[in-house]
C-alpha atoms as one frame of an Amber mdcrd trajectory, in Angstrom:
protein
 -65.986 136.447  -2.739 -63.547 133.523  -1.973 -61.222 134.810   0.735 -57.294
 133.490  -0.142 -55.761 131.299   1.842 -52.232 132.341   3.898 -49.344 130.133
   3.305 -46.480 130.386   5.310 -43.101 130.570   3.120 -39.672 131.778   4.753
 -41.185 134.284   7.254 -43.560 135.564   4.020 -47.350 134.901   3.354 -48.522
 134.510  -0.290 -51.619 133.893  -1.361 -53.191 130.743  -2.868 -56.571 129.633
  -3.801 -59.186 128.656  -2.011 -60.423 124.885  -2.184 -63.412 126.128  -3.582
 -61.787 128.489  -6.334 -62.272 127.278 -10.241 -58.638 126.922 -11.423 -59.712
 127.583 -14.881 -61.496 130.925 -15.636 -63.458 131.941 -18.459 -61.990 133.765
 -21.801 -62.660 137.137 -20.916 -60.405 137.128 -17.663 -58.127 135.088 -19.783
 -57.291 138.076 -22.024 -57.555 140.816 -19.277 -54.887 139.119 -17.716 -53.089
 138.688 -20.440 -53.080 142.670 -21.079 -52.596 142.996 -17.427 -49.377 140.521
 -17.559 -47.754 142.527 -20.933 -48.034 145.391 -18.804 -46.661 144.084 -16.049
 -43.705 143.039 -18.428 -43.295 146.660 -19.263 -43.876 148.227 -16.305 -40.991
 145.396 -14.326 -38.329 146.018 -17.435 -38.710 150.090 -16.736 -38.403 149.507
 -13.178 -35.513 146.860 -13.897 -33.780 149.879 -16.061 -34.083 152.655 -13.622
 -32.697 149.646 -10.641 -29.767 149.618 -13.339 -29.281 153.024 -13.540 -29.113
 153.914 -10.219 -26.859 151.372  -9.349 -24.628 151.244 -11.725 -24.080 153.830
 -14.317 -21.155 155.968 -12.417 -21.696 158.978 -10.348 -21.965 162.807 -11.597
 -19.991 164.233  -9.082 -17.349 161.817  -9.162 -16.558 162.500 -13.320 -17.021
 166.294 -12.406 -14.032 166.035  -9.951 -12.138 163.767 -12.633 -12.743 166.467
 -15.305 -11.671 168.709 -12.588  -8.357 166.808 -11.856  -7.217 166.301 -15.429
  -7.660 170.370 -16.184  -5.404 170.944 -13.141  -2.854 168.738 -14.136  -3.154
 169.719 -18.023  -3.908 173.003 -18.451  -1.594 176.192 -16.867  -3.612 177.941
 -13.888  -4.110 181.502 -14.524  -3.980 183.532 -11.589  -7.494 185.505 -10.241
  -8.079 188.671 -11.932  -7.044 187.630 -14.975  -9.294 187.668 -18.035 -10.973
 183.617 -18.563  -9.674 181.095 -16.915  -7.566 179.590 -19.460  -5.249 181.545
 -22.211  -3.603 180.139 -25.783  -7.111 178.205 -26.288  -5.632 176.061 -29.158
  -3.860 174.674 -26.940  -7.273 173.574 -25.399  -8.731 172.674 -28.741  -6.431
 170.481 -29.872  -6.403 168.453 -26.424 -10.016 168.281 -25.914 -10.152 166.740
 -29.050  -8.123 164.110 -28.034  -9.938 163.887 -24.188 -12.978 163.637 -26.263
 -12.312 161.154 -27.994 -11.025 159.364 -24.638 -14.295 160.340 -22.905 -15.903
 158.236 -25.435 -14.190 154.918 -24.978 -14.326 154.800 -21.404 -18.144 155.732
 -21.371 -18.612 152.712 -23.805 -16.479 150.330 -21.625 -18.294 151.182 -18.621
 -21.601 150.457 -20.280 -20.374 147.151 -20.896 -19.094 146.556 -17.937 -23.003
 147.437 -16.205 -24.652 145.282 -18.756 -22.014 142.111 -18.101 -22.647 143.332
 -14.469 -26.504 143.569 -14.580 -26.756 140.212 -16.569 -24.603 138.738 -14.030
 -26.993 139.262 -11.341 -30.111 138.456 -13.150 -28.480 135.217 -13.932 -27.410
 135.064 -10.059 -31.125 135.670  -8.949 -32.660 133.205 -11.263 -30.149 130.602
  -9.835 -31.053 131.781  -6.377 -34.852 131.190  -6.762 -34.313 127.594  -8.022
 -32.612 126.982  -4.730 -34.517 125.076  -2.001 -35.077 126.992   1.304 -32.686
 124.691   3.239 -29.949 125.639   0.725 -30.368 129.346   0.538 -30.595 128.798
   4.371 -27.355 126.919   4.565 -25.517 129.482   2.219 -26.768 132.250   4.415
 -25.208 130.353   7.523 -22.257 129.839   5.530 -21.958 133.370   4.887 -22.616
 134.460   8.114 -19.962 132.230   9.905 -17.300 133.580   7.120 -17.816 137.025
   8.397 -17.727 135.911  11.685 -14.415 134.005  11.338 -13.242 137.013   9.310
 -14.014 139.391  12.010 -12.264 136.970  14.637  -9.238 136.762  12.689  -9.015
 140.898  12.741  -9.657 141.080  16.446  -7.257 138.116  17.026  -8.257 136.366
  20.358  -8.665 138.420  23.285  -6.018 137.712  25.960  -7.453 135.861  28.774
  -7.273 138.369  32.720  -4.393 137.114  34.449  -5.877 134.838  37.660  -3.557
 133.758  40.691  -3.182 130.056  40.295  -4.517 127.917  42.839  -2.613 126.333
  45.361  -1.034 123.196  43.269   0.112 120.149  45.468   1.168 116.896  44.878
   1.369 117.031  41.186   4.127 114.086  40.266   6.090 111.466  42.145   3.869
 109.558  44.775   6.565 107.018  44.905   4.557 104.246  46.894   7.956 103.700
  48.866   7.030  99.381  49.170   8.835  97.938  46.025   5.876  94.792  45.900
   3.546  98.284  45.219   5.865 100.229  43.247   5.974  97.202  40.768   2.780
  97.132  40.431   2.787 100.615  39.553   5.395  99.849  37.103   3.344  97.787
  35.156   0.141 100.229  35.108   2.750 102.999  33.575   3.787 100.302  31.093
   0.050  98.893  30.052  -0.598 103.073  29.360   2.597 103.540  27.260   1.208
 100.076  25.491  -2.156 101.866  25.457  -0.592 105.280  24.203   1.828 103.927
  21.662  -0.277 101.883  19.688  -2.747 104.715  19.433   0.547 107.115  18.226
   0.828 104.605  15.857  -2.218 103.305  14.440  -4.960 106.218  15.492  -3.491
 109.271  15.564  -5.345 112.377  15.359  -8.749 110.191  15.510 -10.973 110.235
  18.414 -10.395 107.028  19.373  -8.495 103.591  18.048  -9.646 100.347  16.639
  -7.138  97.792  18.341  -7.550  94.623  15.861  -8.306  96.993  12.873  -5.345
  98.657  13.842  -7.058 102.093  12.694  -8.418 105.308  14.001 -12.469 104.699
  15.058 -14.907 107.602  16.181 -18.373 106.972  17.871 -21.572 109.785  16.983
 -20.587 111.982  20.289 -17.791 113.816  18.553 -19.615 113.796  15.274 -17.936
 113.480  12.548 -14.719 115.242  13.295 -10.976 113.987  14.050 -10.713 116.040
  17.204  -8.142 113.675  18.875 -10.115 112.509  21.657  -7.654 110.076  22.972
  -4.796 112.777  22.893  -6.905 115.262  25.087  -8.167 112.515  27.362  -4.822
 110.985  28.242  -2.344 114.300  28.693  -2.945 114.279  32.554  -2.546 110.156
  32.859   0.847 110.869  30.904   1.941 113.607  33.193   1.107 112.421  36.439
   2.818 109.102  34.998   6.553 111.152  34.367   5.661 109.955  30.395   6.928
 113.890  29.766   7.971 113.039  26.103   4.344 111.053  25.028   2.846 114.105
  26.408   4.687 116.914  24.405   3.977 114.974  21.606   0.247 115.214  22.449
   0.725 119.299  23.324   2.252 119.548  20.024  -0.445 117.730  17.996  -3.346
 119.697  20.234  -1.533 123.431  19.470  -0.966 122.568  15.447  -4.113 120.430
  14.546  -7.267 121.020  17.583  -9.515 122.853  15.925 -12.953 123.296  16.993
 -14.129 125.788  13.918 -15.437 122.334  12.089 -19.199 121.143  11.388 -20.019
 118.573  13.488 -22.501 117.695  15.699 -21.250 116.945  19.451 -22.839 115.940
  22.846 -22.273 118.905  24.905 -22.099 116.846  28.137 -18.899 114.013  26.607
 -17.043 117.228  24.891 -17.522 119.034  28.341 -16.228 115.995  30.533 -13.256
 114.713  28.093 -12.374 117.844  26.207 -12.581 120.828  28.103 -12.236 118.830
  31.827  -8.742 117.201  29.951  -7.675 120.579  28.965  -8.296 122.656  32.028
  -6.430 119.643  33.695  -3.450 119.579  31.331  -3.205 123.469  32.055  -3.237
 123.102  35.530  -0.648 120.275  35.900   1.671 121.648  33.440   1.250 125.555
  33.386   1.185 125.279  29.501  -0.848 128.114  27.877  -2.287 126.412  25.100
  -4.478 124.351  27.009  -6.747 126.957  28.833  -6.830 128.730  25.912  -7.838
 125.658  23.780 -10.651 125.341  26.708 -11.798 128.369  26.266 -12.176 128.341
  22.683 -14.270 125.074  22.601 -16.279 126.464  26.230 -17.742 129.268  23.680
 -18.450 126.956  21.153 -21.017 124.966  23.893 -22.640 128.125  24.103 -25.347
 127.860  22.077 -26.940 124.513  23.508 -27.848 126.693  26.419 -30.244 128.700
  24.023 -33.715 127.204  25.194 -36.893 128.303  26.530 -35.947 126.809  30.253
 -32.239 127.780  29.962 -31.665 123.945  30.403 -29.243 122.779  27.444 -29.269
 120.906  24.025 -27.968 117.212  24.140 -26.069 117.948  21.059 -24.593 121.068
  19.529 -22.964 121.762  15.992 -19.613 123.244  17.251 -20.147 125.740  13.464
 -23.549 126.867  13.068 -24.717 126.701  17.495 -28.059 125.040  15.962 -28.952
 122.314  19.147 -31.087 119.305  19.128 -32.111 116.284  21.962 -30.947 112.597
  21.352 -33.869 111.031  19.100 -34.211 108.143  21.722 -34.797 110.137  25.088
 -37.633 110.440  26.706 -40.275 112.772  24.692 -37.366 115.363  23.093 -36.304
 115.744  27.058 -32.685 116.630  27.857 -30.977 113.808  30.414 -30.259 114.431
  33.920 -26.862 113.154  34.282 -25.803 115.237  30.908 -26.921 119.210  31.999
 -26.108 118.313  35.704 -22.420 117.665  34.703 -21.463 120.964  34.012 -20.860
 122.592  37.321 -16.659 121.906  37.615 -15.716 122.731  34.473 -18.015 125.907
  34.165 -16.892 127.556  37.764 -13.363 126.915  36.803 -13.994 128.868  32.698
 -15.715 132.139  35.094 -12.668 131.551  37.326 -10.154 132.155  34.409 -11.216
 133.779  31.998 -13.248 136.822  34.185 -16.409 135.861  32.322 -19.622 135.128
  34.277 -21.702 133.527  31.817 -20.505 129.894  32.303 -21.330 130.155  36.272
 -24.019 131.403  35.381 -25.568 129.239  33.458 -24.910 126.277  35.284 -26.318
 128.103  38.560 -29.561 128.795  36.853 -30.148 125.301  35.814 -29.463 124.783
  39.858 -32.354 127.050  40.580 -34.510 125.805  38.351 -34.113 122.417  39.717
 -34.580 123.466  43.154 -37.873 124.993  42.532 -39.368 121.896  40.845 -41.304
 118.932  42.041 -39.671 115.363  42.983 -41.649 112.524  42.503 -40.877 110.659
  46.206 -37.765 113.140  46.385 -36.083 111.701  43.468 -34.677 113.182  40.388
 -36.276 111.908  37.057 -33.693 111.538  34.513 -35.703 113.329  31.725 -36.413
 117.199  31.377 -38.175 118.567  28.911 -36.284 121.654  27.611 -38.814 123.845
  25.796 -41.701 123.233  28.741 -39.396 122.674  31.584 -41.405 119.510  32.625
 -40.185 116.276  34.070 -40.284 113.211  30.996 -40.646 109.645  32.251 -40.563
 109.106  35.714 -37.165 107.042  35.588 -34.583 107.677  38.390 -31.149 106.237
  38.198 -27.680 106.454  39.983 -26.337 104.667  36.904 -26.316 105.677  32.947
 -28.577 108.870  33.008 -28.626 110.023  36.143 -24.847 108.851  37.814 -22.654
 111.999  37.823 -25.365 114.635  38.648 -25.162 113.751  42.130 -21.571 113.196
  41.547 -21.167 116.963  40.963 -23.306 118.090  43.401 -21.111 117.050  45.821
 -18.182 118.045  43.971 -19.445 121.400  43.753 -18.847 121.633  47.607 -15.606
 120.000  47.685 -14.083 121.912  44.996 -15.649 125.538  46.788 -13.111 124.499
  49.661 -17.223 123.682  51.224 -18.503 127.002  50.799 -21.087 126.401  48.167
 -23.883 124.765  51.126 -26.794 124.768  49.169 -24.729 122.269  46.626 -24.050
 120.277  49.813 -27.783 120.427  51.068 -28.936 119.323  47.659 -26.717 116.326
  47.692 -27.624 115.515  51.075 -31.202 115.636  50.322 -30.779 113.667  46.974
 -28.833 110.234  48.743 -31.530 110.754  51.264 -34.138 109.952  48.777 -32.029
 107.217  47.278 -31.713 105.658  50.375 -35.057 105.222  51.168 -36.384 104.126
  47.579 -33.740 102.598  45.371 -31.179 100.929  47.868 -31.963  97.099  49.219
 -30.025  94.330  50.522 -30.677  90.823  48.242 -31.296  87.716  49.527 -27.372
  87.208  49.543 -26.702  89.760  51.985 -25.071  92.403  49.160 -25.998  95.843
  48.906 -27.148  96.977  45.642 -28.626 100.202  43.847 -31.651  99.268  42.330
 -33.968 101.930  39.803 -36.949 103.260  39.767 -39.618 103.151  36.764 -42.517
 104.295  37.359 -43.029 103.527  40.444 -41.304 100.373  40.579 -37.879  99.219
  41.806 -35.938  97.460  39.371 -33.083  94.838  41.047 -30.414  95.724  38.602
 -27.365  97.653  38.955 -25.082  98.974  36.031 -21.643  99.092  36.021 -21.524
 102.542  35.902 -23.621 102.734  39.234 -20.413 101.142  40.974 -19.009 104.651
  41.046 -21.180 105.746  43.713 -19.494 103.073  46.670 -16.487 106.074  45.365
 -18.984 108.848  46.217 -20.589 107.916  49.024 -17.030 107.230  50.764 -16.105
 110.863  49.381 -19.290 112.496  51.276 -19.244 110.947  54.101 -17.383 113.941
  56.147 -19.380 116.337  56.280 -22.597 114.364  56.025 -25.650 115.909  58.130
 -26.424 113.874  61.923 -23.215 112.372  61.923 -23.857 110.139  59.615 -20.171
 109.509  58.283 -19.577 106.150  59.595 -22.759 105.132  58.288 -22.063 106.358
  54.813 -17.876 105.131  54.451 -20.006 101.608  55.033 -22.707 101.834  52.728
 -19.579 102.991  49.950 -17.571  99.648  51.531 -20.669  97.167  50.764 -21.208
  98.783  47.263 -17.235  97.931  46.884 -18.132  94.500  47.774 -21.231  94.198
  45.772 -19.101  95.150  42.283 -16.255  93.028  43.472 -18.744  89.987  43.267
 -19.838  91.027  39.693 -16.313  90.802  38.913 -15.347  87.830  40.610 -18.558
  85.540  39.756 -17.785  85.937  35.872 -14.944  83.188  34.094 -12.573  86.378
  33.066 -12.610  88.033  36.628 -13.807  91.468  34.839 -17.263  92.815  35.363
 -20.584  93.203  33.155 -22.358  95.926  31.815 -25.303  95.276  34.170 -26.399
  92.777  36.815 -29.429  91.612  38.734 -30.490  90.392  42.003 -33.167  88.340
  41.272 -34.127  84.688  40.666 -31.908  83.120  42.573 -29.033  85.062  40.805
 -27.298  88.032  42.289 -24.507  90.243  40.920 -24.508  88.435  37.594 -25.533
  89.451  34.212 -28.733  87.665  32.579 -28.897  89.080  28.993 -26.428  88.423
  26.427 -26.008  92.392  25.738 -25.081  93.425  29.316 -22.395  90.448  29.499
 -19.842  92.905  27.768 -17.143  94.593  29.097 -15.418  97.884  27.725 -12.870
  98.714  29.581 -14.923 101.063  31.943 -13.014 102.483  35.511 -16.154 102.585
  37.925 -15.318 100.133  40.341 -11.447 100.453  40.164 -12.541 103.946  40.798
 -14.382 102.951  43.911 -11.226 100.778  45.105  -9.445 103.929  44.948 -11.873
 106.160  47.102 -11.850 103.337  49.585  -8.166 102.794  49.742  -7.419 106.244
  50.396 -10.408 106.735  53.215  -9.409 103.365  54.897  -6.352 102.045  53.692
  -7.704  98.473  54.146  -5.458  96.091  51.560  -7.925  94.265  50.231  -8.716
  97.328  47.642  -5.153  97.492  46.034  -5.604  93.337  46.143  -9.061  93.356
  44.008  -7.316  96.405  42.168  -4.588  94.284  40.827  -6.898  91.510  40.175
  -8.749  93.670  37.784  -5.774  94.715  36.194  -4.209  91.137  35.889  -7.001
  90.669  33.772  -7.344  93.252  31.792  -3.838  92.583  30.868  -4.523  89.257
  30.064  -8.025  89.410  28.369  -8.110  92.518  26.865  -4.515  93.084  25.582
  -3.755  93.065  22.038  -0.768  93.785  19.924  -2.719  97.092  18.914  -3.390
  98.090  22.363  -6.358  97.493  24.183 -10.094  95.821  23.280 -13.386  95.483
  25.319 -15.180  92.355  25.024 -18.343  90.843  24.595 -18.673  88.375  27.004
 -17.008  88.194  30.092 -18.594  84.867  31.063 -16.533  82.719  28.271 -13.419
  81.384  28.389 -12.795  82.411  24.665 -14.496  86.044  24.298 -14.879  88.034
  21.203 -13.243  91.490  20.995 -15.390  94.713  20.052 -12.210  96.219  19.017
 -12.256  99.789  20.314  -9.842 101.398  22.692 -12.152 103.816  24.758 -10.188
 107.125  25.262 -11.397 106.884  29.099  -9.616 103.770  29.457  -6.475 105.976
  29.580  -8.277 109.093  31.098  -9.571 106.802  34.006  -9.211 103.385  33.784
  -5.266 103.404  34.157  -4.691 106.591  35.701  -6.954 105.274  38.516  -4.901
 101.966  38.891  -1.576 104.070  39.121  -3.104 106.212  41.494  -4.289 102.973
  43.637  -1.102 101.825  43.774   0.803 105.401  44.417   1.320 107.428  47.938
  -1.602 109.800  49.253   1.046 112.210  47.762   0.282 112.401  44.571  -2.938
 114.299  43.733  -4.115 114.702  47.741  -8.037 114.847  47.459  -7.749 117.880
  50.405  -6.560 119.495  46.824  -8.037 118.526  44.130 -11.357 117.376  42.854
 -11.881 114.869  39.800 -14.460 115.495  37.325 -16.627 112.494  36.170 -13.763
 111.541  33.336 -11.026 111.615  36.240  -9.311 114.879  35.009  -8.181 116.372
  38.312  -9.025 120.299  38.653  -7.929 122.035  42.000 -10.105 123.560  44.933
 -10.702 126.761  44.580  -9.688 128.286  47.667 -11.063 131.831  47.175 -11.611
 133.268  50.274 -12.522 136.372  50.009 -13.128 136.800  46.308 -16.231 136.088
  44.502 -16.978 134.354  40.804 -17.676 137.102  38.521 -21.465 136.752  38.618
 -21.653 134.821  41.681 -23.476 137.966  42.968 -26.040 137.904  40.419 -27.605
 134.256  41.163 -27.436 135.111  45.530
């Protein structure tokens, strides 16, 4: 006998032939089924009927009470004792007659009312099992989230524990005092309210603005929702720049129209660095409510990602259904290295107001899990697998995919007030490893960041790795042998290094990416790393080194930069990247990056503004520049904090 074969079908198994089975059988078996199926008719339209019956045709006990009710209210009570229960029985007669009667007609209406009822829901079912399995699973979803939302708008949102407020300093003035600087200054405040106006005008409400187009413009990172990037990124720019009125117009748009209930797909990492890092920034500057309970709402929402076998989160999440997937183009389905590793500022400071462990914890675990792992020559690949927990391709960067995880190690320590040591040890032991394999010296004399593939050492340097001559000057107290001269030099020669990628190009602004090879060094080679998009790395490197050494020559290559962003990249729309920064005559891409105001500008104010304003002994920037302040807690302890020692 032919065994049948299991299919899977929506958790079910249902049988199917065998290769081997004859689909036609002989005429015998023909007309035994046939009999077979006529009974099975019968037998499904009795069990169909008795379905009906039990479900619809109205309860006993509930007409018995009706009866019950309309005697009491029509017939006189006789008192116990006396003979029947009811006397002058024409008077009973002549109105059950009429009750009847009565009876009758609402018996036959409700037996319309099941059949129009029953029909109904064959007619629903049939519908249902034409469906395919992605719709009835998307209905489901639909269904489910309804509820959900339902239920939520019951409860209304839980108030948030009441938390002391860290110690805020320095949060407006930083009035430079020499009027050469505080012009300077002037005009950064004026190219943002350029910057800020034109979005008002032409973009807002959209993520971000198309300067030449002179309409909104969204990239695949916010999906495709109008969450008002640009708004959220800038509030702290605006208030640290006195522009009080642009930003209530950007608290008012965020309290009527940020909602994160929609279905899109978002990277976790760029909604956790712009959105909730701007928010949790805006609350802290200006005290206003709405914020860190905006942050809090869209925190929850990043849940989900975090729902893999390693603990070690989704790329992308849909901020509706919580369903999380990996960027098609990385490294065999891994998750990237610079995008779970960026997590750590934001998260301690959601436990720290809200009372709710889960977000330290889950950044702490993917800190363990790290810890216990093997480094290939000490280095962090920039690809883990989230289901098996394995390394992916054995690529190690400072730049794009790997940057702001060390960023935030070190970070991590600053912004415990340097209580969290095994965030400081990590770091330490990271730049160790970079040290020895991925930093050289070119034939030039400049110091550059090189990476690593496979075992190889690639000369070029990104753009983005410029930020580190920032980091390196920000680590060097506290570095292990004394070591902090050494590293406030190495962050001075990476300065230097990405102020010759800006100066050896014809628009004085620097490329995507640059090599140190061939004879050329600090210049770009390919045609699609000669663009520039307004990125804040090395002004943000300028700024680190100003404020550790006060040497001139940063505000001087600062206002360079700025000169020419101002004159290259200044339109009547706002402001554009563009595409070649080695011709005289470059093409625009026409986009306004929200970080340009997030970091670009608001790290050119703060250049040319007193130690004053936002002192780093205070506060600690996340990776988009959104300041958030140390967390001097003393004696108290993160909710969960306990659970991960």
């Amino acid at each position: 006998m032919t065994t049948p074969a299991l299919l899977p079908l929506s958790g079910r198994r249902i049988p199917t032939l065998s290769p081997g089975a004859s689909s036609f059988p002989h005429h015998r078996a023909t007309l035994r089924l046939s009999e077979k199926f006529i009974l099975l008719l019968i037998l499904s339209a009795f069990i169909t009927l008795c379905f009906g019956a039990f479900f619809f045709l109205p309860d006993n006990s509930k007409h018995k009470r009706f009866d019950l009710g309309l005697e009491d209210v029509l017939i006189p009570h006789i008192e116990p004792g006396k003979e029947g229960r009811h006397s002058g029985g024409q008077v009973i007669h002549g109105q059950g007659g009429h009750d009847e009667h009565r009876h009758r007609e609402e018996e036959e209406s409700l037996r319309d009312k099941i059949r129009a009822d029953h029909e109904r829901a064959l007619q629903e079912a049939k519908e249902k099992l034409r469906k395919s399995k992605e719709e009835l699973r998307a209905e489901i979803q639909t269904e489910k989230t309804k509820v959900a939302e339902d239920l939520k708008k019951k409860d209304g949102p839980k108030p948030l524990p009441p938390v002391p407020m860290p110690k805020l300093v320095g949060i407006n003035d930083g009035d430079p005092g020499d009027p050469d600087v505080k012009e300077k200054r002037d005009k950064i405040r004026e190219m943002m309210k350029h910057a800020w106006d034109s979005y008002r005008q032409y973009g807002w409400g959209h993520n971000e603005l198309k300067p030449i187009a002179k309409k909104g413009h969204s990239t695949n990172i916010f999906g495709n929702s109008q969450m008002g990037a640009t708004i959220v990124d800038a509030l702290d720019t605006l208030y640290i720049m006195g522009l009080h009125d642009e930003f209530k117009d950007g608290q008012e748009w965020i309290e009527q129209n940020l909602d994160f209930s929609v279905n899109a797909e978002v990277s976790v990492f760029e909604v956790n660095i712009r959105f909730i890092g701007g928010l949790l920034a805006a609350y802290y500057l200006s005290g206003q409510e709405v914020f860190k309970v905006k942050a809090v709402q869209l925190a929850e929402k990043l849940l989900p990602a975090f729902n893999t076998p390693t603990g070690i989160p989704w790329a992308m999440v849909n901020l509706k259904s919580g369903v999380g997937h990996n960027w098609g183009w990385a490294s065999a389905g891994s998750s990237i290295l610079a995008e779970f590793g960026t997590l750590h500022m934001e998260f301690v400071h959601l436990t720290y107001l809200t009372g709710n462990p889960a977000y330290y914890q889950k950044v702490m675990h993917i800190r363990k899990l790290l810890a216990k792992m093997d480094r290939p020559n000490g280095l962090y690949p920039n690809y883990l697998n989230p289901r098996t927990g394995r390394w992916g391709q054995h690529h190690t960067s400072v730049g794009g995919l790997g940057d702001s995880f060390y960023e935030y190690l070190l970070k991590a320590w600053l912004m415990s007030d340097k209580t969290d040591t095994e965030a400081r040890k990590t770091y330490d032991d990271a730049i160790e490893a970079i040290e020895r394999h991925l930093i050289r010296k070119s034939n030039g004399g400049l110091t550059f960041i090189g990476e690593w593939k496979n075992g190889h050492l690639e000369r070029k340097m990104g753009h983005l790795t410029c930020f580190a001559g920032g980091m390196f000057a920000l680590g060097a107290d506290g570095s292990p042998d004394d070591k902090a001269g050494h590293y406030l030099q190495l962050g001075a020669e990476i300065a230097h290094t990405c102020h010759e990628s800006y100066d050896r190009t014809v628009l004085k602004l620097g490329p995507e990416a640059f090599k140190f090879d061939s004879g050329l060094e600090a210049v770009a080679v390919r045609q699609n790393e000669k663009y520039y998009i307004l990125r804040p790395e090395v002004i943000e490197t300028y700024w680190y080194m100003w404020r550790f050494t006060h040497d001139p020559k940063y505000r001087q290559w600062g206002w360079e930069a700025a000169q020419a962003i101002d004159k290259y990249c200044r339109v009547s729309g706002g402001f554009s990247g563009v595409k070649d920064v080695y011709s005289s005559n470059p093409t625009y891409d026409d986009v306004q990056q929200s970080f340009f105001l997030a970091e670009t500008l608001k790290y050119l104010y703060l250049l040319f503004s007193s130690d004053e304003l936002l002192p780093l002994e205070n506060w600690v920037f996340n990776t988009e520049a959104h300041p958030l302040p140390v967390l001097h807690l003393g004696n108290l302890t993160l909710p969960g904090s306990q659970d991960q020692r």
